[in-house]
N, C-alpha and C positions, 0 to 999 in steps of 0.2 A: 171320475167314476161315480160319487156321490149322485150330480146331478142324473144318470143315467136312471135309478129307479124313483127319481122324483116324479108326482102324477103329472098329467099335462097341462092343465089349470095352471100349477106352481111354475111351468117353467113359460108364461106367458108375463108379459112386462106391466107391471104396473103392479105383482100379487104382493100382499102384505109382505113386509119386509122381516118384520119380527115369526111371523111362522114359516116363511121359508128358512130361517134358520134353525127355528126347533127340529124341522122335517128334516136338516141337511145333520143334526145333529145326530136325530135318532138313527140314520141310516149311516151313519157311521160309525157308531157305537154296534149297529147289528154285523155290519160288517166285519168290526175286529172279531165279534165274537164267534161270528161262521169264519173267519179265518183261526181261530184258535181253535173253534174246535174240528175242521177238518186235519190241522196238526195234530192232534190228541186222535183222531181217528188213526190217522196214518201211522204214527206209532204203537198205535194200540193194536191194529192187525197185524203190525210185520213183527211183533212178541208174541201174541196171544192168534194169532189168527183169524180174519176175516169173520169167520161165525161164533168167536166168543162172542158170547153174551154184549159184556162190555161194549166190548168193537161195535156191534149192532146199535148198540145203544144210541154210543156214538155218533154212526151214521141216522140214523132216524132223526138226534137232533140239529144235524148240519141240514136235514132234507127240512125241520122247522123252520129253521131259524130262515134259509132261504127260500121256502114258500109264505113268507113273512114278508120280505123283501118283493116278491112278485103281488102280493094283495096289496099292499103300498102302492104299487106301481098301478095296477089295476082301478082299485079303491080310491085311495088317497084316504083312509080312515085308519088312522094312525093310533088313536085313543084304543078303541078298539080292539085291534092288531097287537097293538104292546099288550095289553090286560091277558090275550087268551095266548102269550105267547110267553108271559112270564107264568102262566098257570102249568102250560105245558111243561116249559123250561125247569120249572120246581117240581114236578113229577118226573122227568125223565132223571133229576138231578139226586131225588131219592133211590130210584131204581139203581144205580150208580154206585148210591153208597152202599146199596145192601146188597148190591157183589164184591163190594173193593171196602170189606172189614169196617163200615158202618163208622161210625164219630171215630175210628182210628185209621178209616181212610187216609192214603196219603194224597187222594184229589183235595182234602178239605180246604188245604190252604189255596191250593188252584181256585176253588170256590169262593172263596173270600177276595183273592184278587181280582177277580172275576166284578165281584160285588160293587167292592171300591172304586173299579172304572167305570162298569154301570153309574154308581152315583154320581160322576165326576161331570157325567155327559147329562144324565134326565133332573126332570123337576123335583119336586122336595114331595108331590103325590107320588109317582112313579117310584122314589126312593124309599119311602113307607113300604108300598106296596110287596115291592121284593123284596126288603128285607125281614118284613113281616114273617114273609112267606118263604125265603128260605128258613126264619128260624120256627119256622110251623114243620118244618124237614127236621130240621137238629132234632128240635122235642120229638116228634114221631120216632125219629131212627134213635134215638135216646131210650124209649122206653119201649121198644120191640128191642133192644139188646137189652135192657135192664133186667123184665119180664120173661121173654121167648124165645131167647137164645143163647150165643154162646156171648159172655160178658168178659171183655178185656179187664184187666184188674185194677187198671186206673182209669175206670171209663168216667169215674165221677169228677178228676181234673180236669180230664179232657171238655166235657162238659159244660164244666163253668169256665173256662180259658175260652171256649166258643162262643159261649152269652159275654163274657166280656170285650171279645174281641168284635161281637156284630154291635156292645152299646158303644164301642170307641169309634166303629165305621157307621154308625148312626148319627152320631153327634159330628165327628167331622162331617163327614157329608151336607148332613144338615147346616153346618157352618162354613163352609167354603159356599154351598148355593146359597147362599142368605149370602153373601162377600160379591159373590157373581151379581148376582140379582139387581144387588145397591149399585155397583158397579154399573150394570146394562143400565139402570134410571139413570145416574149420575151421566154417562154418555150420551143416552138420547136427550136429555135436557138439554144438554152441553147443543149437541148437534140439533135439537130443536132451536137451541139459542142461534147458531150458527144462520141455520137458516136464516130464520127472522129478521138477525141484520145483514145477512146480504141482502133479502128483501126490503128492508128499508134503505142499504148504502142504493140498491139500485134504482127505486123512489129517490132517493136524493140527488145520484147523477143525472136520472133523469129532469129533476127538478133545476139541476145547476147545467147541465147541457139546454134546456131553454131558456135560461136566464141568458145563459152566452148568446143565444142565438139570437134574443131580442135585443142583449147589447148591440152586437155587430151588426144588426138591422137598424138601431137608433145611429149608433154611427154612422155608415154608410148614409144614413140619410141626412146627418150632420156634415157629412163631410159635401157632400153631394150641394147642401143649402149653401156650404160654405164656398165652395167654387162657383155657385152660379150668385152668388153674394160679390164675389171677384170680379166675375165676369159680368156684372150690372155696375159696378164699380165704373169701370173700363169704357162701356159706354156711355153713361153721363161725361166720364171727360174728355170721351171722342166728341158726342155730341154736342158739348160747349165750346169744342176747339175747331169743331166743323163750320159751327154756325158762322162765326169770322170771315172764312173766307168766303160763305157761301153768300152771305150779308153782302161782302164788299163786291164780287161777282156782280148779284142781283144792284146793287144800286148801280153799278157801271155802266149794267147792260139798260138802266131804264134812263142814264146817264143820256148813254149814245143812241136810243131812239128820240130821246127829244131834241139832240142835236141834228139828227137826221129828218126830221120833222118840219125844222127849222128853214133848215135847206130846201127841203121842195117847196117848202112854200113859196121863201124867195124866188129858185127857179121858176115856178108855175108865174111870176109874177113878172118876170123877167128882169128883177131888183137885184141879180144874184151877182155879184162882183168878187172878180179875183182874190181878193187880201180877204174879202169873209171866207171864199172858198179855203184858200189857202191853212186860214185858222180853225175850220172846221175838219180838214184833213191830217191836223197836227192834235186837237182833242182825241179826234176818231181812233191815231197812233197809241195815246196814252192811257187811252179808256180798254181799246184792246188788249194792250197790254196789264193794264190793269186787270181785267178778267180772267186774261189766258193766267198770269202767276197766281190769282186766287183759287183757281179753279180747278190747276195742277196742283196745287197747295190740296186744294180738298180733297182729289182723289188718290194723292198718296194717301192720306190717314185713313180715307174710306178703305184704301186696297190694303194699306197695314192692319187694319184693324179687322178687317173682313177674313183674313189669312188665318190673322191671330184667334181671330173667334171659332173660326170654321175647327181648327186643330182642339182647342179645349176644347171644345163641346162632342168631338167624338176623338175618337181610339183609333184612329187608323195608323199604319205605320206607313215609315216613306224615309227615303233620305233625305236630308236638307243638311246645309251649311252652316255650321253654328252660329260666325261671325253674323250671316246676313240673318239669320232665323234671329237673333237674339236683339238684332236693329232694329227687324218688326216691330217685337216686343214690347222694347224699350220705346220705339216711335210712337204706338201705341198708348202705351204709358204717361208720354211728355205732359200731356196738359195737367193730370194727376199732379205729375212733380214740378210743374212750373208753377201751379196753382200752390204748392206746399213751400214755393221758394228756393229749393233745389234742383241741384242741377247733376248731370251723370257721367260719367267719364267711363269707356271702354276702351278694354285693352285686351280683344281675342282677336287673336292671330287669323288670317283667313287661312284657306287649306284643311281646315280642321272640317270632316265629311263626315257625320252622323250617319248614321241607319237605326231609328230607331221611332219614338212616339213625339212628336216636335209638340203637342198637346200637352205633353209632360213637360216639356222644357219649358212652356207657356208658361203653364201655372207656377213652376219649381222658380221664375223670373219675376214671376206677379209677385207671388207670396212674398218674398224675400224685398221688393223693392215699396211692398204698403206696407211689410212690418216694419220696416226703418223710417217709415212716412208717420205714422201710427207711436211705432214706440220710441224711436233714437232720438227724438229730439222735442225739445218742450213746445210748448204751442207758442210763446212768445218767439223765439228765434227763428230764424230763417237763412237762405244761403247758405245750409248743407253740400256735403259733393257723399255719391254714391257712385261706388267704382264696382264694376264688372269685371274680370280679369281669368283668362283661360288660358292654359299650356297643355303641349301634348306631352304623356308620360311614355315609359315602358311598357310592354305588352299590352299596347293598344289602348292604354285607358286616360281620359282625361278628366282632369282637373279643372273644375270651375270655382273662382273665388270672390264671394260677394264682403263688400264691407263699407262702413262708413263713418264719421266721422262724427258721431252722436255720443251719445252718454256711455253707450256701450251695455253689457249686460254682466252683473256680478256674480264673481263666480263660484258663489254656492247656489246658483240658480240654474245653472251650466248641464246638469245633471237632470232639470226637470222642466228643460223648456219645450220640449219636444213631447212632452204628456198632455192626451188630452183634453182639452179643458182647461188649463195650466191658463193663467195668463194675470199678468199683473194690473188692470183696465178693468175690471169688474166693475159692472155697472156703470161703464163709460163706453161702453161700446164694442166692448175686446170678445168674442167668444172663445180663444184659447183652445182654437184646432187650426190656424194658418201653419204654424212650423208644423203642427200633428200631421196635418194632411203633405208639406212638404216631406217631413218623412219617411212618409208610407210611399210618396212618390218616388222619391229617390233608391230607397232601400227595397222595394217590391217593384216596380216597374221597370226603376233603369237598371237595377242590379247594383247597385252603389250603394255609399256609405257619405253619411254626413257628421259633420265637428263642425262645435263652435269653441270660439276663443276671441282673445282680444286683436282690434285692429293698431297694426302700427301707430297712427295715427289718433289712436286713444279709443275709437269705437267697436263695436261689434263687428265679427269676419265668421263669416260661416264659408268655410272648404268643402266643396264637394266633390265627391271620385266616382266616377262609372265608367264603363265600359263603353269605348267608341260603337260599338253594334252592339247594341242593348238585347239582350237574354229575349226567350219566347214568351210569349203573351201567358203571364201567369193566371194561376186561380185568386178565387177574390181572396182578399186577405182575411186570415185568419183573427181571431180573439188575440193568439198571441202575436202575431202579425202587430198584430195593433195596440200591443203595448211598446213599452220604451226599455225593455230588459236590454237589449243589444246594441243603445245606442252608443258610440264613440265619442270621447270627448278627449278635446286637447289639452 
C-alpha cells in the first residue's frame, strides 16, 4: 500500500535506493497517523457527536494528513509537504487542547506517543522540527491557562512533567537516529564491500575461466602434436620395413629383364639351345617368385598401415573385429619392435565384435606398445616379449590387458603416471602425455576405465575395460576431463 502514493519517478528501476526509502518511510508514518487519527475521529463523534467542535477538528485533520499523502503522490516534494504539515498538524493540535481542558488534557499523552513514533520513522531535522513545535503548543497553551483562563491547580507540575517528558523523547529520539544512521553506514559499507568483491570474484573467474580455456587449448594441441608424433613414428618404421621388400622386388624384376634380354639375343642369333633355355626358365621361376613374396610382403604392411593410419587421423566410427583390428596394429608396429629387439605375443580371442572408434583402439595400442619400447627396458638389452591379451566380460564389456616384461613401474608412481606431462625421460625425449592422452582415450571416448599394476612376469600391465559399443560421440573434454582426479589404480 506504501508504494501506491509513491510519485512515479520513484517507482521506475534504477531510482536512488537510499530515498526511496525515506519516501516509503515517510508515507508510512503518515499513514499510521491518518489511521490513528480517523479512529480518534470515530470515537470522538459516536460520544460527542459529529459537529462537536472536537470531532470537526478531527476530521479537518484526517482531511490533512491525507491531502498530504495525495501532493506526495502528485508532487513527489516531500521536504516541503512534511514542513506545512507539521505546521498545520501543530495548530489543529492546539485547537484540540483548548477544547479538551488544555495541559490537563487527557489527548496529551496521545500526543506524545504520537511524537515518539514520528521520531522513530523521520530524520534528526524533522525531529527538532516537531518537537520544537509542539513544545511552542505546551508554552502557548501554558500560558493562556496561566494568564486568561480558568487554571487547573496543578497546572504548574503538569508543566514541567511535559518539558521533561518532550527532553526525554528528545534525546532518545535523538539517539536511537544517531544508532540507525551508524547502522545504515555500517550496512551500506558492508554491502558496498559486497559488491566490490563479487566484482572482483567475477574478474577473477573470469580471469581463471580463460586461463582454463587456454590450458585446454595448449593441451589439445599437445595432445593432437602428440598423436601425430605417433603416427610419424609409425611411418618411418613402415617406411624402413617397406623399403626391403620393395628393394628385393625391384632388383629381381631388373634380375629377370637381363635374363630375358639374354635370351632374345641368343634366339635372334639362332645360338639359343635347349639346356640354356631350360636354365633360364628355372631363374625366370625363382625371380618371380622372388617378387611375387616381396611384393605381397609390401602390400600387406602398405594395406596394415594404410587402415591403421586412415582410422587415427579421423573419428569415424564403424565396427571392426578386435582380434584382426589389433593385428593391423601391431603389423604395423613390427619394424618399431623388431628394430627395439622385441617381439609380441597376442592372445585376443576372435568373435570379440566392436562398434565403436577403431582410431581409438589405434592409438590406445600405439601408446601403450612405444611406452614399453621407450620406458620398460634399458637401452642396452634387448629380446623383450610384449603381450596383448583380451576377454569378454559381463554385460557386454571387455577387457584388454597390455604388459610386459621390463622393469616395470614403482608403485608410488602408480597414482601420477597418467598426469600430464608426468614422465620420467625429461630431457631425453619423454614429453609425458602418451598415457595422458591414452587416458583421455579410454576414459572419454571409449567409455572405460584404465589401471596399472605389476605384470606377473615382473613388468608393467596396464588393464583396460570398455564397453563392446562404445557410448556416443562425446563433447571435447573438459579441464576436468583432463586431469587425473578419477583415475583407478590397482
Amino acid at each position: 500500500m506504501t508504494d501506491l502514493f509513491l510519485p512515479a519517478p520513484m517507482r521506475e528501476r534504477g531510482f536512488d535506493e537510499k530515498a526511496l526509502l525515506r519516501a516509503r518511510a515517510f508515507i508510512r508514518v503518515t499513514l499510521l497517523i491518518l489511521t490513528g487519527i480517523l479512529v480518534l475521529y470515530t470515537v470522538w463523534s459516536v460520544n460527542q457527536g459529529p459537529f462537536d467542535p472536537v470531532s470537526l477538528t478531527w476530521a479537518v485533520y484526517a482531511l490533512l494528513v491525507g491531502g498530504n499523502l495525495v501532493l506526495v503522490r502528485l508532487t513527489g516534494r516531500f521536504h516541503e509537504i512534511t514542513i506545512a504539515n507539521n505546521l498545520a498538524g501543530l495548530s489543529l493540535i492546539a485547537i484540540l487542547l483548548h477544547y479538551t481542558d488544555g495541559i490537563a488534557s487527557p489527548l496529551v499523552p496521545l500526543f506524545l506517543t504520537a511524537l515518539a513514533t514520528t521520531g522513530n520513522f523521520g530524520g534528526n531535522r524533522a525531529i527538532l522540527y516537531f518537537f520544537c513545535g509542539f513544545l511552542a503548543v505546551i508554552c502557548g497553551t501554558y500560558a493562556w491557562q496561566l494568564y486568561g483562563g480558568d487554571t487547573p491547580p496543578d497546572i504548574h507540575s503538569r508543566f514541567a512533567f511535559l518539558l521533561t517528558a518532550l527532553l526525554l523523547l528528545v534525546l532518545s529520539n535523538l539517539s536511537s537516529q544517531s544508532a540507525r544512521t551508524k547502522t545504515r553506514r555500517m550496512l551500506a559499507q558492508a554491502r558496498d564491500a559486497a559488491i566490490e568483491g563479487r566484482r572482483r570474484a567475477e574478474q577473477a573467474q573470469a580471469a581463471t575461466e580463460k586461463t582454463l580455456i587456454d590450458l585446454r587449448d595448449a593441451q589439445a594441441q599437445m595432445i593432437l602434436q602428440e598423436k601425430m608424433a605417433s603416427l610419424g613414428s609409425m611411418v618411418a618404421g613402415v617406411a624402413h620395413e617397406v623399403n626391403t621388400p620393395v628393394g628385393l622386388a625391384v632388383t629381381g624384376a631388373s634380375q629377370l629383364r637381363t635374363e630375358t634380354a639374354t635370351i632374345l639375343a641368343l634366339a635372334a642369333q639362332g645360338q639359343l639351345r635347349r639346356s640354356t633355355f631350360d636354365e633360364y626358365l628355372k631363374v625366370v621361376d625363382e625371380l618371380a617368385t622372388l617378387i611375387e613374396k616381396n611384393a605381397t610382403r609390401a602390400a600387406e604392411l602398405i594395406q596394415s598401415f594404410k587402415e591403421v593410419a586412415v582410422d587415427q587421423s579421423s573419428d569415424a566410427r564403424r565396427p571392426f573385429d578386435l582380434r584382426s583390428y589389433v593385428g593391423e596394429v601391431l603389423t604395423s608396429l613390427a619394424p618399431r619392435i623388431r628394430h627395439a629387439g622385441h617381439k609380441v605375443e597376442m592372445a585376443v580371442p576372435d568373435g570379440i565384435e566392436m562398434d565403436g572408434y577403431p582410431g581409438a583402439m589405434a592409438q590406445v595400442v600405439t601408446n601403450l606398445v612405444i611406452n614399453s619400447i621407450v620406458h620398460a627396458y634399458p637401452e642396452e638389452r634387448r629380446g623383450g616379449t610384449l603381450r596383448v591379451a583380451a576377454r569378454r566380460m559381463d554385460g557386454d564389456m571387455v577387457e584388454l590387458a597390455f604388459s610386459d616384461d621390463g622393469r616395470g613401474i614403482p608403485r608410488d608412481l602408480w597414482s601420477r603416471i597418467f598426469e600430464p606431462f608426468f614422465t620420467t625421460r625429461r630431457g631425453m625425449g619423454g614429453s609425458g602425455l602418451g598415457l595422458h592422452l591414452l587416458y583421455n582415450i579410454v576414459t572419454v571416448r571409449m567409455g572405460g576405465t584404465v589401471r596399472v599394476g605389476a605384470a606377473p612376469q615382473g613388468g608393467a600391465l596396464f588393464t583396460l575395460t570398455f564397453p563392446r559399443i562404445s557410448p556416443g560421440r562425446p563433447l571435447e573434454p573438459t579441464a576436468s576431463q583432463l586431469s587425473i582426479d578419477h583415475v583407478a589404480v590397482q
